[in-house]
Every structure is written in structure tokens, then in C-alpha cells.
C-alpha positions as MATLAB code, in Angstrom:
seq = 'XXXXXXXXXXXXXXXXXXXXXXXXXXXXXXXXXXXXXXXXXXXXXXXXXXXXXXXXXXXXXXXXXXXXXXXXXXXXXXXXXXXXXXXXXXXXXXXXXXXXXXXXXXXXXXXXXXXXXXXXXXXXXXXXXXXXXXXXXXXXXXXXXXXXXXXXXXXXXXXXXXXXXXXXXXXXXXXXXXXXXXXXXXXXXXXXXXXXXXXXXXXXXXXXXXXXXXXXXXXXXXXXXXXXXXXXXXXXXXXXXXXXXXXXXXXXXXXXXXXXXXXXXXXXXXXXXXXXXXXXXXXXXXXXXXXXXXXXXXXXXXXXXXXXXXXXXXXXXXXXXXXXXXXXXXXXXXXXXXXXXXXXXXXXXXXXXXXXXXXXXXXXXXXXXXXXXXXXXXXXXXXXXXXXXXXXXXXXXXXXXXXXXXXXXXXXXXXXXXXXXXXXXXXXXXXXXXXXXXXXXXXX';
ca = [
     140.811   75.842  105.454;
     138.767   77.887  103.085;
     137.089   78.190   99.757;
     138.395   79.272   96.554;
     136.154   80.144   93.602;
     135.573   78.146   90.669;
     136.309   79.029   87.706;
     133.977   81.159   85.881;
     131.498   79.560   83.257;
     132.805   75.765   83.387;
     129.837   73.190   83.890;
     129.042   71.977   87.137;
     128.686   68.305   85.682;
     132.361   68.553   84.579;
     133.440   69.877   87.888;
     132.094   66.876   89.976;
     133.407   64.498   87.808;
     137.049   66.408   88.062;
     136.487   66.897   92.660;
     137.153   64.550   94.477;
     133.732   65.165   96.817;
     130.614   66.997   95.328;
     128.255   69.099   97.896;
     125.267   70.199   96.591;
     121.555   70.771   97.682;
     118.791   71.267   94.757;
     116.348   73.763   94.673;
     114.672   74.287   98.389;
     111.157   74.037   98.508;
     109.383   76.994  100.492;
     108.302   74.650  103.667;
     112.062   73.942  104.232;
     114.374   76.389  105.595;
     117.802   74.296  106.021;
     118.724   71.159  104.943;
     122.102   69.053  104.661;
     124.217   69.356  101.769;
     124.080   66.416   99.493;
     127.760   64.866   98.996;
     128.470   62.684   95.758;
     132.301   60.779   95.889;
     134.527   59.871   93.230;
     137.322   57.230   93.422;
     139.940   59.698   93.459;
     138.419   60.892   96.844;
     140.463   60.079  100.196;
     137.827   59.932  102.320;
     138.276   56.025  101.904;
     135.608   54.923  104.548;
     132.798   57.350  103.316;
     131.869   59.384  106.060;
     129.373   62.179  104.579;
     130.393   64.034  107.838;
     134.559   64.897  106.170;
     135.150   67.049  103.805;
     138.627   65.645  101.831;
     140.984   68.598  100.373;
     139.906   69.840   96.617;
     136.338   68.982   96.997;
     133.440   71.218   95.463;
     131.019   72.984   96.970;
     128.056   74.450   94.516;
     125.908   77.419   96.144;
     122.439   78.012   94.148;
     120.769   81.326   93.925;
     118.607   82.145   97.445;
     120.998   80.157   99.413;
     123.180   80.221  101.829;
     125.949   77.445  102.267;
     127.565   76.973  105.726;
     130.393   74.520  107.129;
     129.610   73.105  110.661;
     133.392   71.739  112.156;
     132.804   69.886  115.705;
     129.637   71.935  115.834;
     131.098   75.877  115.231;
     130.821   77.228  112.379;
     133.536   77.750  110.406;
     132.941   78.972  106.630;
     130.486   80.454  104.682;
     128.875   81.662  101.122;
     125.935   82.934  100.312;
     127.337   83.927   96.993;
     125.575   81.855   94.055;
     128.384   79.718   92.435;
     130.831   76.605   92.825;
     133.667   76.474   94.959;
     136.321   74.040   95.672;
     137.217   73.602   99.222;
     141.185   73.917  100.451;
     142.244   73.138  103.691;
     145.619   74.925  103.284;
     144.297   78.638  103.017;
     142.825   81.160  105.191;
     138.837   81.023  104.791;
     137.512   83.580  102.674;
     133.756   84.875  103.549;
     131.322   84.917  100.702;
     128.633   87.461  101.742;
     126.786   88.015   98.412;
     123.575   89.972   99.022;
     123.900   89.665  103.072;
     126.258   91.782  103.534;
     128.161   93.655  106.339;
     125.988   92.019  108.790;
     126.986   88.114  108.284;
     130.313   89.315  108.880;
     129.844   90.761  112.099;
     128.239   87.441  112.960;
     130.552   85.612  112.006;
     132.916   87.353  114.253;
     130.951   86.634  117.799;
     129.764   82.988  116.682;
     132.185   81.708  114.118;
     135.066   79.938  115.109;
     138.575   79.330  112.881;
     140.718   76.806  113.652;
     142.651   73.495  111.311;
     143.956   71.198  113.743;
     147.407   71.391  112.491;
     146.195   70.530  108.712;
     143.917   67.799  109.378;
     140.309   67.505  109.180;
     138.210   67.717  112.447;
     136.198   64.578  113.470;
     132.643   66.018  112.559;
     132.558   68.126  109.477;
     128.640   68.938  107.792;
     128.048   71.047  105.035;
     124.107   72.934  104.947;
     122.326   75.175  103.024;
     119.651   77.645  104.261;
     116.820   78.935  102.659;
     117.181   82.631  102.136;
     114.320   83.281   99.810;
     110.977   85.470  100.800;
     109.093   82.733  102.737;
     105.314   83.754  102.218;
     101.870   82.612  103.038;
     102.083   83.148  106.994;
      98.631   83.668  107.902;
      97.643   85.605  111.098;
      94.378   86.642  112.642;
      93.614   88.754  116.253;
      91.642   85.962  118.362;
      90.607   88.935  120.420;
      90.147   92.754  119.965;
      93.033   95.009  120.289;
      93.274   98.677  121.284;
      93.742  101.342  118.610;
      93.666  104.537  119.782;
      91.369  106.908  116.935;
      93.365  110.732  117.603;
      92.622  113.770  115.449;
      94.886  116.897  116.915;
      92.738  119.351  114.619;
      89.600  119.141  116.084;
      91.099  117.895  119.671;
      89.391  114.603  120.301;
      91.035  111.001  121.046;
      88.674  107.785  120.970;
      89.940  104.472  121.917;
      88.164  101.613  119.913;
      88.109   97.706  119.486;
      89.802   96.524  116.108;
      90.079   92.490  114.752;
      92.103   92.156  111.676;
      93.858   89.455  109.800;
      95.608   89.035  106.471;
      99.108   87.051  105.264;
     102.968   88.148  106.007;
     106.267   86.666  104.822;
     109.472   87.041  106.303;
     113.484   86.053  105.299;
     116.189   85.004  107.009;
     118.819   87.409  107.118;
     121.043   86.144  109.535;
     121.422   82.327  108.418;
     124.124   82.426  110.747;
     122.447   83.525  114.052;
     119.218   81.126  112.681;
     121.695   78.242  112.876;
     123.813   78.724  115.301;
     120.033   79.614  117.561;
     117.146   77.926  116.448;
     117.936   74.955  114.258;
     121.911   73.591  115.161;
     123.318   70.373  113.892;
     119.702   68.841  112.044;
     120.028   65.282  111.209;
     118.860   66.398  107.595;
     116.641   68.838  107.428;
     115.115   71.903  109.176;
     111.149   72.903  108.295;
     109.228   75.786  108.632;
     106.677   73.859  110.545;
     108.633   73.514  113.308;
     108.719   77.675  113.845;
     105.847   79.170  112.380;
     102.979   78.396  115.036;
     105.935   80.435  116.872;
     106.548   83.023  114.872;
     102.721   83.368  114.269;
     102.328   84.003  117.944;
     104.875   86.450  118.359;
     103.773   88.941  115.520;
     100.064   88.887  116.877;
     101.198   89.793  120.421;
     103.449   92.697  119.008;
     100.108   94.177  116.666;
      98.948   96.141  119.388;
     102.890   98.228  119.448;
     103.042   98.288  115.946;
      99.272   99.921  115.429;
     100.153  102.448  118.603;
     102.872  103.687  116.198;
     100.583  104.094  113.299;
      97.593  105.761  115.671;
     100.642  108.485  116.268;
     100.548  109.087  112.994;
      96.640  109.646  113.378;
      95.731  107.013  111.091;
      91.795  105.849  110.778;
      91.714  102.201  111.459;
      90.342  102.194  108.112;
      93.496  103.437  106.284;
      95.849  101.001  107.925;
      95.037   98.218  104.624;
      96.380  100.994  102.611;
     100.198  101.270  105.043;
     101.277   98.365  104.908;
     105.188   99.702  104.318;
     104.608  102.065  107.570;
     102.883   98.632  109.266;
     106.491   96.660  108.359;
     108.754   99.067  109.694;
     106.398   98.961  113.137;
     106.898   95.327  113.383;
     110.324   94.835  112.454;
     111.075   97.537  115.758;
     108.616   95.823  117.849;
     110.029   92.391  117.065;
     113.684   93.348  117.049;
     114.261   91.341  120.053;
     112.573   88.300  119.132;
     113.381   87.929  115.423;
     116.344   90.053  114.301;
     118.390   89.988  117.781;
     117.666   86.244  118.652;
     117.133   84.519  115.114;
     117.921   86.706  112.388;
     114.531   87.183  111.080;
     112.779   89.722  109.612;
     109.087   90.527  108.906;
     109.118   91.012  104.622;
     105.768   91.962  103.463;
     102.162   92.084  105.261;
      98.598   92.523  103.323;
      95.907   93.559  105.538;
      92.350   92.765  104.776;
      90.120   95.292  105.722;
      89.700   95.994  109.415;
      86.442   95.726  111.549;
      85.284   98.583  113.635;
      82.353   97.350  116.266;
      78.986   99.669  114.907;
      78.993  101.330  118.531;
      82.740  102.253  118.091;
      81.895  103.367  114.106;
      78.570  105.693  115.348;
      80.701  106.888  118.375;
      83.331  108.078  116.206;
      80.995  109.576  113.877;
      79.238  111.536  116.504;
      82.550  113.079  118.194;
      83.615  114.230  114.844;
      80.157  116.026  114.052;
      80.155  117.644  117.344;
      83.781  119.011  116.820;
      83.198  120.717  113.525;
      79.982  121.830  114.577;
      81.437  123.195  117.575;
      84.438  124.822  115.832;
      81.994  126.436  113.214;
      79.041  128.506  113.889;
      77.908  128.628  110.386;
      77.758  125.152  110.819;
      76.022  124.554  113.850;
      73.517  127.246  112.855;
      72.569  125.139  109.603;
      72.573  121.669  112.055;
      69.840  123.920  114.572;
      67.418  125.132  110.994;
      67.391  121.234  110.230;
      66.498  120.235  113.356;
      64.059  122.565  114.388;
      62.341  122.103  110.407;
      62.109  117.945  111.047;
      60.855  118.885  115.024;
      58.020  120.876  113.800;
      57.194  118.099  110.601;
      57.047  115.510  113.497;
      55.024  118.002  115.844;
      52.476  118.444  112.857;
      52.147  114.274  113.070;
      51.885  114.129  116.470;
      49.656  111.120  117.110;
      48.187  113.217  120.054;
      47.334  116.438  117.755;
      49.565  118.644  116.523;
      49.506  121.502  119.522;
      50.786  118.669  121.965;
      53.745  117.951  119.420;
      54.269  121.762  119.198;
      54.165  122.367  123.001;
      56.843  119.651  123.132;
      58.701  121.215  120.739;
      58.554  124.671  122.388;
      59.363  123.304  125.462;
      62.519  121.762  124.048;
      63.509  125.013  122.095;
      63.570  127.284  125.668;
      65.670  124.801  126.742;
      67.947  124.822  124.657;
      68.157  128.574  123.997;
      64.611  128.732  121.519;
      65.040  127.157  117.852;
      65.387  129.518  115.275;
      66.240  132.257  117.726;
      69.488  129.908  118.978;
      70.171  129.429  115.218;
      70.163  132.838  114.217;
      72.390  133.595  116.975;
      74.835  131.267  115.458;
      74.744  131.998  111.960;
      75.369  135.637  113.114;
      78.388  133.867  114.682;
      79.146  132.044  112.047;
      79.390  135.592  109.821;
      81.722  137.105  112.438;
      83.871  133.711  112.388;
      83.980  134.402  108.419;
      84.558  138.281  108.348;
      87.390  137.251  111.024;
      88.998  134.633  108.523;
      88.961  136.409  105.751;
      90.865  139.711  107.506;
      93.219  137.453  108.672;
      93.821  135.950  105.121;
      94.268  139.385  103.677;
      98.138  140.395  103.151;
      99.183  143.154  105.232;
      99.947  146.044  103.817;
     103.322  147.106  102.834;
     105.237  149.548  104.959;
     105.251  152.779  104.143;
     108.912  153.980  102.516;
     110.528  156.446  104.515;
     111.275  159.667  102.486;
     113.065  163.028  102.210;
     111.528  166.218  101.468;
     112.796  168.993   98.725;
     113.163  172.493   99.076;
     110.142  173.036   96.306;
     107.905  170.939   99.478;
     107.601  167.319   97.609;
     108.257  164.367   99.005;
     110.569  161.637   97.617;
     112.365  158.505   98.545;
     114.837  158.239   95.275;
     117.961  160.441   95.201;
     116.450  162.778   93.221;
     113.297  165.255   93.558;
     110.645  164.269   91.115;
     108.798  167.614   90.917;
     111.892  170.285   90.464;
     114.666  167.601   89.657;
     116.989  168.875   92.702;
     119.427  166.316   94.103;
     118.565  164.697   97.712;
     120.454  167.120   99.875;
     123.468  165.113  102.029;
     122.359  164.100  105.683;
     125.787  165.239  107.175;
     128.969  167.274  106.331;
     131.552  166.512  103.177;
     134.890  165.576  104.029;
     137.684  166.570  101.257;
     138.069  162.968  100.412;
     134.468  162.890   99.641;
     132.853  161.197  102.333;
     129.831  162.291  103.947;
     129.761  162.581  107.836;
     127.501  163.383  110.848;
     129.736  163.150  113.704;
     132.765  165.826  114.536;
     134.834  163.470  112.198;
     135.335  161.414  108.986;
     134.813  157.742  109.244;
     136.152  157.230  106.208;
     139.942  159.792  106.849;
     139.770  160.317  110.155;
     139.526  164.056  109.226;
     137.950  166.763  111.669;
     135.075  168.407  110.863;
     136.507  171.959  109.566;
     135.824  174.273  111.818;
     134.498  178.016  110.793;
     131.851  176.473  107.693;
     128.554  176.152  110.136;
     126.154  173.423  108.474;
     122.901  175.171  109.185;
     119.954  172.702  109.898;
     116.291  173.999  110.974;
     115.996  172.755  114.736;
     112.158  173.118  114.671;
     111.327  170.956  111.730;
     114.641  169.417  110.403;
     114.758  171.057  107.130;
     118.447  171.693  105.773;
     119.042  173.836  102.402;
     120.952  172.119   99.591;
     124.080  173.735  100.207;
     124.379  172.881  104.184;
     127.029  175.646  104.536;
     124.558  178.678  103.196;
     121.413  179.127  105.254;
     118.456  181.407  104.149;
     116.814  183.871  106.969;
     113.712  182.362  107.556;
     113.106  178.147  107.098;
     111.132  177.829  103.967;
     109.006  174.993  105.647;
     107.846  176.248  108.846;
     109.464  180.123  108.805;
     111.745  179.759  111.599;
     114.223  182.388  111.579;
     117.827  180.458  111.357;
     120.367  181.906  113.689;
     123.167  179.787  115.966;
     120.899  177.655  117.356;
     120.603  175.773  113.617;
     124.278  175.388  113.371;
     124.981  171.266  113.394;
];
């Protein structure tokens, strides 16, 4: 048994009238997610004492767009399309899978819950034909009935704060498995399946799985009050963190989720406020000295309107100073601080200065690093001896020939300062550069 497409372009009005059987399902609405195909009969249909549960040989089968069309046989599944189009049904051939947009994964459904078989040629006792509802089913509102943790981390200033958040807002969600969703949650409906029936479920399921899902995004150190604005990020947290209870066990996925914005208690909110402010002020002495000038300025203007006279409000305030280092004295230790912090920042933001090219000196006394003297023109004398092929050596022979160094033509080099004349083989008395006399002990 299987299904063989229709041809291409022909009306589906003309098609019924030419099938022996007609299954069909109109256009689901959104609070139904699987209903039983319709069947319309002709006389020229052998299904003589019109059972709507057999299918006869050569019927049709029309698949509309977000839909997917199954056959139920003795309660297994055994065909399906969820490719829009019509199709006329043959019991003679091998069924043919119509994935359309679902994909690789109905197949490997298929394989671990379908089930294949003709009895010989004839029809099985029980055959049903239903469509499921694969469109974006929306409107799925959700609130927290109780604050959940959210863990507030900023790595850069090294503090973590773990506050109370409510939030609500809408999600949708598809079915992407419509076999696993049958073959799981709805079976062998009478006629029709609705969302009703699931969604104070599924409702339940994604609040309890919020608090994973926000623990990914606090990883990501998120501010509870960005989390409106990741709603993608927010997704891809719930689909993990439902895996199990929607994709794995129904073949559900989360599709889209709007968050209105989220609610922070005011003792959370001032607490947060408060840690921050003490970690720049603590990492920044520029800052903290400004923080101790403002202080100690609106300390003195309340001093001065000190309903017990001004010298009790000053005494207060001088007493508070010493004990906390003395007011302007404390903050001109830490803008002094804050200077050093600067001059610090700034020397380590400075490029480092570029090494110094090693060089050669000439016989005139300059100092170059090309291969020729820029003051007298002279060539940069060879660090080594010349082999007849050309090559220029250090060692006792040629890397290049194998060649020994040829004995009886001394290289002269100074050994005090390292100076060698142009022509290694000639050596003056003295060393031009530091007036060492050359004699054996400069032969290289």
C-alpha cells in the first residue's frame, strides 16, 4: 500500500468526482491540532457497506498547506505526507514517505513507530485517515505565580547578586513530530484532537523550566532587564530545557516567546545599584576621591543646618571624618591615587619601543646595519672565510662544498674587540679600533 502523486495542476473537484473515495480535511482552525479526515464516496467505490474506517484501492487523498496527513491501519501507523497536494491511494505499491518541510526527522520516526504491512493485498479491518495541524500555534499565555531566582553576575568588577524576578508574556510552539504527537499524546480520536486538552499542560511545563532557561542567560551576564530584548537566546534555553518533555516525548517545540518587561523588587533594584557603585568606586581612586569631596561638601551644608547649632553638626562631622580617615585629607589621598592609577594606565597603553637593529661597524668607525657603509661607501666585510665556490663559512669547512678551509691564508680577526679588516686574509699591525697589535693570537 502506498500513495502515488496526483497529477500536477488538475482540479481537485474533477479528481473526486473521477476516485472512487475522497479524503479531505478543510482548513484547521488554530484551537484544533488533529482531526479525522473527511471521506466523500462515489458509486464506483467498493467499499459497498460505507465504512468511513476502509480505504478502497484508487481513492484520493488531498493534503493542504500546514498539514500533515497520516494513515492509522489497526492502530500503527502506516503512511504519511506532509507534502501539500492530492494523492491517490494504491494498495499494490510500496508506501512512499512524503516529508515536505519535516524532513529527515519524520523519517527516523517513522522507522521506530511506523509499522508496514498489507495482509496479503487486502485491506485491514480498521483503516482512519487524519490530518495534524502543523502551523505556528500562538497565543499561549504564561505568567511566574511566584518569584524565581536569577542570578545578577558581572565578572569585570567581581560581584554576583542573586535577586527575585516575576515575568510573563505569550509563546507559540509547532508540532514537529506529528508522528511522535500521535502515536503519544492524542492516538485513535473519535474526530478530533484540541489544543485545550494540552495547553494547561504545556503551560505548566514551560513555567517550571524558566528558572533553567534564565540560569543560561545569567551565564551570559545578562541584566534581568535585557532579557525582553533576547528572546532568540530565551528560545534556544527552553527548547534544551524542555527537550525531554516536548521534543523527546511529543514532538513539540517552543516557536517564539515575547517577554513583557520584567519586575525587579525595589530592595533587589537599590541593592544592585549599591554593589555596582562600590565596585567602580573601589576599582578607581579618582573616583572614590570625587564620591569623598561630595560627601564631605553635603556633610558640612547639613552641619551648617544643624537644628542644634552649627558647631554640634560640625563636631559630628569631625568626628565622622577621623573615623573614617579625615574628609578632605582621605580624599586627597585618593585623588593622589587616582593620578598614580592614571600615570600607570597610560604607560601601559604606550607602544613599546622598537628593538634596537643589530649592526656592523666599518673600518672608517660608522655604524651600519645595510650591506653597505653609509659614510665611506665600503662593502659590509664577510663574517667568515670564502670558499672557491663562493660560499661564505665560519667553521673549518664549507657547508655549501664540503670544502676545507685552505690552510696557509690566516683570516686575521682582532680578539680584543672583534674588528676584522675588509680583506680577512691581510691584517694591519695595530687594530684600527682599539690599537691592539695583531699577531697569531688574531688568526680565526
Amino acid at each position: 500500500m502506498g500513495l502515488i502523486k496526483a497529477g500536477i495542476g488538475a482540479l481537485g473537484g474533477t479528481l473526486a468526482d473521477q476516485w472512487k473515495e475522497f479524503f479531505y480535511c478543510d482548513a484547521l482552525p488554530t484551537d484544533v491540532l488533529v482531526r479525522k479526515g473527511s471521506k466523500r464516496v462515489s458509486g464506483r467505490s467498493s467499499n459497498t457497506k460505507g465504512s468511513d474506517n476502509i480505504i478502497s484501492n484508487g481513492s484520493g487523498i488531498a493534503v493542504a498547506d500546514g498539514q500533515c496527513m497520516i494513515i492509522v491501519e489497526q492502530g500503527k501507523i502506516v503512511e504519511v505526507c506532509a507534502e501539500p497536494g492530492e494523492f491517490t491511494y494504491d494498495s499494490s505499491t510500496e508506501p512512499s514517505i512524503f516529508a515536505g518541510s519535516l524532513g529527515k526527522s519524520i523519517l527516523d520516526t517513522f522507522k521506530t513507530i511506523g509499522k508496514r504491512f498489507t495482509y496479503g493485498g487486502d485491506t485491514g479491518k480498521d483503516q482512519r485517515v487524519y490530518y495534524i495541524n502543523t502551523k505556528e500555534i500562538m497565543g499561549n499565555k504564561f505568567g511566574t505565580p511566584s518569584p524565581i531566582l536569577f542570578e545578577v553576575t558581572n565578572k569585570r568588577v567581581g560581584f554576583y547578586k542573586t535577586v527575585n524576578i516575576r515575568c510573563n508574556g505569550v509563546y507559540s510552539y509547532f508540532i514537529t513530530d506529528p508522528l511522535l504527537f500521535y502515536s503519544k499524546v492524542c492516538g485513535n480520536v473519535d474526530y478530533e484532537y484540541t489544543r485545550e486538552e494540552i495547553d494547561g499542560t504545556l503551560k505548566t511545563e514551560f513555567v517550571s523550566q524558566l528558572q533553567n532557561a534564565f540560569g543560561v542567560l545569567a551565564a551570559q551576564e545578562l541584566r534581568p532587564a535585557q532579557l525582553p530584548g533576547k528572546v532568540n537566546e530565551l528560545r534556544e534555553a527552553m527548547n534544551e530545557a524542555l527537550r525531554y518533555e516536548w521534543i523527546e516525548s511529543r514532538g513539540i517545540t517552543v516557536g517564539k516567546i515575547a517577554l513583557n518587561p520584567i519586575n525587579l523588587t525595589e530592595e533587589d533594584m537599590k541593592a544592585i545599584a549599591q554593589m555596582e557603585d562600590s565596585a567602580s568606586y573601589g576599582s578607581n581612586a579618582a573616583m572614590m576621591s570625587g564620591r569623598m569631596v561630595t560627601s564631605t561638601a553635603n556633610a558640612m551644608e547639613t552641619a551648617a543646618g544643624n537644628s542644634a547649632g552649627a558647631m554640634t553638626g560640625f563636631m559630628g562631622m569631625g568626628m565622622a571624618g577621623n573615623a573614617m580617615g579625615g574628609g578632605f585629607n582621605a580624599a586627597q589621598q585618593f585623588y593622589a591615587m587616582g593620578q598614580q592609577q592614571q600615570a600607570q594606565q597610560q604607560v601601559q597603553q604606550q607602544p613599546a619601543p622598537a628593538a634596537a637593529a643589530e649592526g656592523w661597524k666599518c673600518a672608517c668607525g660608522a655604524t651600519n646595519t645595510g650591506k653597505f657603509c653609509t659614510e665611506c661607501g665600503g662593502p659590509k666585510p664577510a663574517d667568515g672565510w670564502t670558499c672557491a665556490c663562493g660560499a661564505v663559512n665560519k667553521g673549518k669547512f664549507c657547508a655549501e662544498c664540503g670544502a676545507k678551509k685552505p690552510a696557509g691564508v690566516p683570516q686575521y680577526k682582532c680578539d680584543k674587540c672583534g674588528w676584522q679588516p675588509e680583506d680577512p686574509t691581510k691584517a694591519p699591525k695595530f687594530c684600527p679600533e682599539c690599537g691592539d697589535p695583531f699577531d697569531s693570537g688574531d688568526i680565526v
